[in-house]
DOZA-918139 format. One record per residue (C-alpha): residue number from 1; x, y, z. Coordinates in steps of 0.5 Angstrom, whole numbers, m for minus. Each point is the difference from the previous one (the first is absolute). Layout:
# residues N
<rec><k>NUM</k><x>X</x><y>Y</y><z>Z</z></rec>
...
This chain:
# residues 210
<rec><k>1</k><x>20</x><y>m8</y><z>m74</z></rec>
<rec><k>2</k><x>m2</x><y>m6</y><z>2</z></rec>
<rec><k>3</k><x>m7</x><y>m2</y><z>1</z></rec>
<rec><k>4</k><x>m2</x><y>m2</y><z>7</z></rec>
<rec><k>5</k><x>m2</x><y>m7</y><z>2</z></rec>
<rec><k>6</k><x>m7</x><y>m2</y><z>3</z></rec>
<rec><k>7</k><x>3</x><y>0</y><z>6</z></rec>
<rec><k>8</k><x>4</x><y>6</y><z>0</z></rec>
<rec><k>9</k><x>m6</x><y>3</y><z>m3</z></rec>
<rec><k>10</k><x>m5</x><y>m3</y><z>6</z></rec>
<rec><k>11</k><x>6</x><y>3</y><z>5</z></rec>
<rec><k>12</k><x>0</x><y>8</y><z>m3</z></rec>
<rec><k>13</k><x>m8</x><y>0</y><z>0</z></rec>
<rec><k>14</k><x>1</x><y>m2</y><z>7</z></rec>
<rec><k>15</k><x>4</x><y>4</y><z>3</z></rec>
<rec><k>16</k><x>m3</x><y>6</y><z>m5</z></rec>
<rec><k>17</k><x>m7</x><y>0</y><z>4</z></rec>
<rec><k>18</k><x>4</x><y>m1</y><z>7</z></rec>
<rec><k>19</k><x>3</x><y>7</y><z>m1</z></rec>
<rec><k>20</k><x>m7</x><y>2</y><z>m3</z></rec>
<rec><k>21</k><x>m4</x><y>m2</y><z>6</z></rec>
<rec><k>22</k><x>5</x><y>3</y><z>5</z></rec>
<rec><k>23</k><x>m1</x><y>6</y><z>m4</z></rec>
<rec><k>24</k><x>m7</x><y>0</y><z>0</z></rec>
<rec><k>25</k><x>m1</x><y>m2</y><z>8</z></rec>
<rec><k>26</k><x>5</x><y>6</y><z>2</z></rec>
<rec><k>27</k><x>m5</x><y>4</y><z>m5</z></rec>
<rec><k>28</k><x>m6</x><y>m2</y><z>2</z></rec>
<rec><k>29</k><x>0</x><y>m5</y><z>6</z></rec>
<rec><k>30</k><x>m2</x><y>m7</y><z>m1</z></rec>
<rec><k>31</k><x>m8</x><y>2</y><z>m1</z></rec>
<rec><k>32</k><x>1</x><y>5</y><z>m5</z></rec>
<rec><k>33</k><x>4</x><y>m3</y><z>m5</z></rec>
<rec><k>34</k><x>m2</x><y>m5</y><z>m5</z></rec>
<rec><k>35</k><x>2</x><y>m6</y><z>m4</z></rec>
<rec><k>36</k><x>m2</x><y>4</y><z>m6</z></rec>
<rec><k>37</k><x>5</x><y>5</y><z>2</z></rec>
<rec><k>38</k><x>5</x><y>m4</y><z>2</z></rec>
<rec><k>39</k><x>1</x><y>m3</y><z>m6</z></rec>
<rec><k>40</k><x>m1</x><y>6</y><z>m5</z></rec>
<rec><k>41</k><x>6</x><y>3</y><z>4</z></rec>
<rec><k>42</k><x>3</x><y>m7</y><z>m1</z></rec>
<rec><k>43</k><x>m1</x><y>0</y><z>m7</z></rec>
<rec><k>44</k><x>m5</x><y>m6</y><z>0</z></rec>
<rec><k>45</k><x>m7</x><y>m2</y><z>1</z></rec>
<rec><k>46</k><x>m3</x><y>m1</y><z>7</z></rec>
<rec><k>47</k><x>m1</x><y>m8</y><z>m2</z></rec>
<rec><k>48</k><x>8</x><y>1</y><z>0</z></rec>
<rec><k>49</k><x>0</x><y>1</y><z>8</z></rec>
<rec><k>50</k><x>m6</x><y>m5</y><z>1</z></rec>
<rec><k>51</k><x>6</x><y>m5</y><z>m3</z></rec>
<rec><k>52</k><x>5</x><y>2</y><z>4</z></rec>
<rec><k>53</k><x>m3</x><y>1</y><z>6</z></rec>
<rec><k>54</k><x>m6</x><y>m2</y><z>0</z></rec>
<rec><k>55</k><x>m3</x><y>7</y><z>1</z></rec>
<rec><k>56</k><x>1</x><y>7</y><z>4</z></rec>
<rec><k>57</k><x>1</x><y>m4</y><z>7</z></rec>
<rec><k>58</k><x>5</x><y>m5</y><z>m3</z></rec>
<rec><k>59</k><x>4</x><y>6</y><z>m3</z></rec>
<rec><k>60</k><x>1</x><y>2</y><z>7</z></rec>
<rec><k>61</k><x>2</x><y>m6</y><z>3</z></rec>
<rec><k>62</k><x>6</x><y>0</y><z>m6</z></rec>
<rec><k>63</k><x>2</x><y>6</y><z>3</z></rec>
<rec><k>64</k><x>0</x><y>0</y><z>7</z></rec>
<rec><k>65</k><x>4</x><y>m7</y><z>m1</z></rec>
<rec><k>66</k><x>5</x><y>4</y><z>m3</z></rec>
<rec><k>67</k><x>1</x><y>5</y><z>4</z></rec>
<rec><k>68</k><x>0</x><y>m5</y><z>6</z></rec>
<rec><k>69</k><x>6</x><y>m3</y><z>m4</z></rec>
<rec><k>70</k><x>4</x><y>8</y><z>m2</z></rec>
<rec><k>71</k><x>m1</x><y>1</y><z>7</z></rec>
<rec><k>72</k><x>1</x><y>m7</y><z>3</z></rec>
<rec><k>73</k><x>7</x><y>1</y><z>m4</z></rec>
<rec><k>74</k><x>2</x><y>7</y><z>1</z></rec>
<rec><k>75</k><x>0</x><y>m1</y><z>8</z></rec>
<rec><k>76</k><x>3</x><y>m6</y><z>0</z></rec>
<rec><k>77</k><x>6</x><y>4</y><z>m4</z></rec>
<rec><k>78</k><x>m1</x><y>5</y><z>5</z></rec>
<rec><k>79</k><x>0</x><y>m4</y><z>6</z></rec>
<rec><k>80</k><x>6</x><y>m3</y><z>m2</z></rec>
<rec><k>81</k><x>4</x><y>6</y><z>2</z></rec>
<rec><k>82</k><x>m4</x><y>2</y><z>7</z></rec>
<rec><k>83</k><x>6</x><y>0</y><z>4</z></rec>
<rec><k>84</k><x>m3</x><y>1</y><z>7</z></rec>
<rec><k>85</k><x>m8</x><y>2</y><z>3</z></rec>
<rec><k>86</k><x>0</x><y>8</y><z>m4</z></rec>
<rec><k>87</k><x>1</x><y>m3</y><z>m6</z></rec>
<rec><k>88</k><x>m5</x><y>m6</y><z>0</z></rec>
<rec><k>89</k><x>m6</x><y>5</y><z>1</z></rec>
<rec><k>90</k><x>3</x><y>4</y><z>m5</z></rec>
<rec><k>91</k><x>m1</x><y>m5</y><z>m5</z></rec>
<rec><k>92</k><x>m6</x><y>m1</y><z>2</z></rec>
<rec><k>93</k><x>m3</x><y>7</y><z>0</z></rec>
<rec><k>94</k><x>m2</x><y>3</y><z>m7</z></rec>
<rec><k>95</k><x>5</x><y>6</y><z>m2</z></rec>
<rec><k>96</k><x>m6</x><y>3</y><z>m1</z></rec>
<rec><k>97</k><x>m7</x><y>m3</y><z>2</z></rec>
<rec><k>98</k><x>m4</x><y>6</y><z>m2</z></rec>
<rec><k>99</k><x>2</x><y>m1</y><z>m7</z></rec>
<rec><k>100</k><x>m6</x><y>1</y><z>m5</z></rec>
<rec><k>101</k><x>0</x><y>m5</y><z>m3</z></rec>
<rec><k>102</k><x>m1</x><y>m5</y><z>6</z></rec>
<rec><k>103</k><x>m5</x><y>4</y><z>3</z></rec>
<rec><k>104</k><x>m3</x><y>m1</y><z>m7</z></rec>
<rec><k>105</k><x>2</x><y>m7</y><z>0</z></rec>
<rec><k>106</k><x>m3</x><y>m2</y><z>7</z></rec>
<rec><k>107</k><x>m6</x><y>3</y><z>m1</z></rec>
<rec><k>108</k><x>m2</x><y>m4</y><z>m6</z></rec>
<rec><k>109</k><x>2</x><y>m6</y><z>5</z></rec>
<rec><k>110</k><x>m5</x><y>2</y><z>5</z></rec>
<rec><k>111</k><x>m5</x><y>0</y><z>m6</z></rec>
<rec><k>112</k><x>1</x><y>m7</y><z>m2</z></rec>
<rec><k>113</k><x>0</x><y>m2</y><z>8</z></rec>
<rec><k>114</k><x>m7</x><y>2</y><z>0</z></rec>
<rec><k>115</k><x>m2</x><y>m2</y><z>m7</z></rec>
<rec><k>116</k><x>3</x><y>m7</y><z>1</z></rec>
<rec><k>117</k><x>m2</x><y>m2</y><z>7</z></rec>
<rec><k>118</k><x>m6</x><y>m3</y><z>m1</z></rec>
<rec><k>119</k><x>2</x><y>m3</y><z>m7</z></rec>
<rec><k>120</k><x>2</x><y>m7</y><z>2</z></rec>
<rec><k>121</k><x>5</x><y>m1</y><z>m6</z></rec>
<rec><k>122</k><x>3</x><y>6</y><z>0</z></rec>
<rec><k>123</k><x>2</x><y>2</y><z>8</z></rec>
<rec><k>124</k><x>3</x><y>m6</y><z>1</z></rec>
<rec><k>125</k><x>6</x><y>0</y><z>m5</z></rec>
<rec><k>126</k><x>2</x><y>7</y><z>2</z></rec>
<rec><k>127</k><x>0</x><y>m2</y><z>7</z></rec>
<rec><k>128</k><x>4</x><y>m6</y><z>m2</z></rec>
<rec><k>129</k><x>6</x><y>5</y><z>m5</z></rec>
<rec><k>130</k><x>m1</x><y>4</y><z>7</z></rec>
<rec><k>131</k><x>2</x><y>m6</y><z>4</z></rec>
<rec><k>132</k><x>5</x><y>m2</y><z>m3</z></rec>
<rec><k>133</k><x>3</x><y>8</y><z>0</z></rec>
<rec><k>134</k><x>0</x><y>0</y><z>8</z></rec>
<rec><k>135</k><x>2</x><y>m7</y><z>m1</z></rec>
<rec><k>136</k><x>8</x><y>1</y><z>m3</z></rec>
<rec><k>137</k><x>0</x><y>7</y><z>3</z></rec>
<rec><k>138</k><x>0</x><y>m4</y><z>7</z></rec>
<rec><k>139</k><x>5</x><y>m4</y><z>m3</z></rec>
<rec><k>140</k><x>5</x><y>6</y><z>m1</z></rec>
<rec><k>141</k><x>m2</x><y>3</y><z>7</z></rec>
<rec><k>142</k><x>2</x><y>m6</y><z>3</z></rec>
<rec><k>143</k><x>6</x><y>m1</y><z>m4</z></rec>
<rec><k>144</k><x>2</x><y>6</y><z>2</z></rec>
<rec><k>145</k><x>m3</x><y>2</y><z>6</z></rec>
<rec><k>146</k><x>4</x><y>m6</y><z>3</z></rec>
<rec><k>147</k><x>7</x><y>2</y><z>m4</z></rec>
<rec><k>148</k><x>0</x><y>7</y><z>2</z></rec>
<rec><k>149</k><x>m2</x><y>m3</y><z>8</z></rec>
<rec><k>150</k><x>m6</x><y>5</y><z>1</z></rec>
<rec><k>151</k><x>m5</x><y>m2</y><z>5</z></rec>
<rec><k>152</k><x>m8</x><y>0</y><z>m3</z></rec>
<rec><k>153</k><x>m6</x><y>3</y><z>4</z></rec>
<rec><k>154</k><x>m4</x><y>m3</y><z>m4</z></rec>
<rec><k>155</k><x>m2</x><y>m7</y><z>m4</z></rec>
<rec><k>156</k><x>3</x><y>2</y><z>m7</z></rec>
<rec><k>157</k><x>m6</x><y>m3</y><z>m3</z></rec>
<rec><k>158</k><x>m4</x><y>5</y><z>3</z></rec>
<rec><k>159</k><x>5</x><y>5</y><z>m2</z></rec>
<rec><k>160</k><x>m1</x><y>m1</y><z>m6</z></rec>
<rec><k>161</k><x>m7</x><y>1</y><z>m1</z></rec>
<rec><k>162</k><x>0</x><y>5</y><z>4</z></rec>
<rec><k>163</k><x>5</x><y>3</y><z>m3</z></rec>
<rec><k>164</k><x>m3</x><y>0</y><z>m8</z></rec>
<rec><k>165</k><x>m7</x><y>2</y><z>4</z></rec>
<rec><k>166</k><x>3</x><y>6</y><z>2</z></rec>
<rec><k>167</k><x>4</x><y>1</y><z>m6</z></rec>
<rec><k>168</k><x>m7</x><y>0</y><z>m5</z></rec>
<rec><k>169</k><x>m3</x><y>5</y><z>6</z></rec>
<rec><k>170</k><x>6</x><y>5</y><z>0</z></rec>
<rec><k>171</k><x>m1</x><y>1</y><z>m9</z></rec>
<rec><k>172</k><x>m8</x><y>m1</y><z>1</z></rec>
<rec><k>173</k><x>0</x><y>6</y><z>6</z></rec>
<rec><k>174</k><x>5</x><y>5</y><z>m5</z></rec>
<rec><k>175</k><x>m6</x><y>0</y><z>m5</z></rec>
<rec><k>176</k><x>m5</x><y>3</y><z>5</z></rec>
<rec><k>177</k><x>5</x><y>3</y><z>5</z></rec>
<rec><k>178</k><x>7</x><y>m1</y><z>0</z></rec>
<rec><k>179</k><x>3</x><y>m2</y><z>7</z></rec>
<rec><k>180</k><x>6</x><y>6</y><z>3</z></rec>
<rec><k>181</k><x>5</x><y>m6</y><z>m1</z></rec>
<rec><k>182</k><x>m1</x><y>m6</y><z>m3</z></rec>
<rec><k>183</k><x>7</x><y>m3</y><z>m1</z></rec>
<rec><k>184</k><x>1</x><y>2</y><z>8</z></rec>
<rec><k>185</k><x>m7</x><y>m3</y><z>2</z></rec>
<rec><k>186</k><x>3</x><y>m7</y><z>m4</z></rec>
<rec><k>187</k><x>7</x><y>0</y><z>3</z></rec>
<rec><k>188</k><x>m3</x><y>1</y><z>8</z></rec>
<rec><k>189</k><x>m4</x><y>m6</y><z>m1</z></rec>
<rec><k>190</k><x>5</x><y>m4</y><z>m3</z></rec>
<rec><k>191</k><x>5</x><y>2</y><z>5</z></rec>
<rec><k>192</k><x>m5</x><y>m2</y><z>5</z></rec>
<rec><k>193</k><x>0</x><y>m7</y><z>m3</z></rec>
<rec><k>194</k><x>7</x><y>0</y><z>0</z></rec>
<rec><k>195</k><x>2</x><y>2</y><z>7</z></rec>
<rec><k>196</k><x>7</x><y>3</y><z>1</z></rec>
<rec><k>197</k><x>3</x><y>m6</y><z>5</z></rec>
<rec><k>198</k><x>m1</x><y>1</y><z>7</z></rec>
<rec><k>199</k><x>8</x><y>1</y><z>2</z></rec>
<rec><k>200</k><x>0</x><y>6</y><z>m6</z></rec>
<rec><k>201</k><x>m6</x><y>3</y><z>3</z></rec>
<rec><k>202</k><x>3</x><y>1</y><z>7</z></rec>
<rec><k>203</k><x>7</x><y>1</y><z>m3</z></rec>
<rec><k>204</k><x>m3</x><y>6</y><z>m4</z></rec>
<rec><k>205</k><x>m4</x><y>2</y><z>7</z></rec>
<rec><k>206</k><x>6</x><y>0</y><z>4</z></rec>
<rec><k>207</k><x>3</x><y>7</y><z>1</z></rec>
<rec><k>208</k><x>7</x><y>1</y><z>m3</z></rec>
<rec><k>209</k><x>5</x><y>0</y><z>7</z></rec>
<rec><k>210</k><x>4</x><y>7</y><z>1</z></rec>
């Protein structure tokens, strides 16, 4: 087997404690994982993380960056087949929004929101990663929106925000008490930032002539 480079070495390290941080968040949250344990799962020693990422905040932020990518790329691939209003709020609604793992996910998030809030250097580059999220997401919707000519009951810049707000809610609530319908609570509020077009509404509303 051929040896690999330093830069493919470098590279593997890298997305080998990428994997063993998303492992240690989902299992202990974001306070109680450490960096001793990421890279011991890893198979490194913690100056391995402070290498790549500078540290657990780092190594978080690497994380939810490409995330913000996966999901930036799967709903474009997905957007790309909405054919009318339905089908674009069913891309936007998770198939399953009580999924374990998320609430775990967004529960970590919450931890990191609080323990960051007050780090000058820190809070600042996770907003700037959710920033540019919501940014490119209302890129799609406008394309899309005005694609497939469906009207908007609100700034999408707003309903981006309040969107991803309600998301992280929905998972962190599942931990404590789960909603009846979490999937139904999403797609009403979509449905109410995309309306049905006025003429569609009164022609559903006008009675079938006998």
């Amino acid at each position: 087997m051929a040896r690999l480079t330093r830069a493919e070495q470098q590279r593997r390290t890298h997305e080998h404690l990428l994997q063993a941080g998303r492992r240690a968040f989902l299992r202990h949250g974001f306070i109680g994982a450490t960096v001793e344990a990421i890279a011991a799962d890893a198979g490194y020693t913690r100056g391995a993380v402070y290498k790549h990422f500078g540290g657990k905040e780092g190594l978080w932020l690497a994380i939810i960056d490409a995330d913000a990518d996966t999901h930036l790329r799967h709903l474009r691939e997905v957007l790309a087949h909405a054919t009318d209003r339905n089908s674009l709020i069913a891309a936007l609604t998770p198939v399953d929004p009580a999924d374990e793992d998320a609430a775990k996910w967004s529960a970590a998030a919450a931890e990191v929101l609080a323990a960051t809030a007050q780090q000058p250097d820190t809070a600042p580059l996770i907003a700037a990663v959710q920033q540019r999220h919501d940014e490119e997401l209302v890129t799609l919707l406008t394309e899309h929106a005005r694609r497939l000519h469906l009207d908007l009951a609100m700034p999408l810049d707003q309903a981006a925000v309040m969107l991803g707000a309600l998301r992280i809610g929905l998972a962190l609530r599942h931990t404590i008490a789960p909603p009846a319908d979490s999937a139904a609570i999403l797609t009403h509020v979509l449905e109410t930032v995309f309306p049905l077009r006025q003429s569609s509404a009164n022609l559903s509303a006008t009675p079938s002539p006998h």
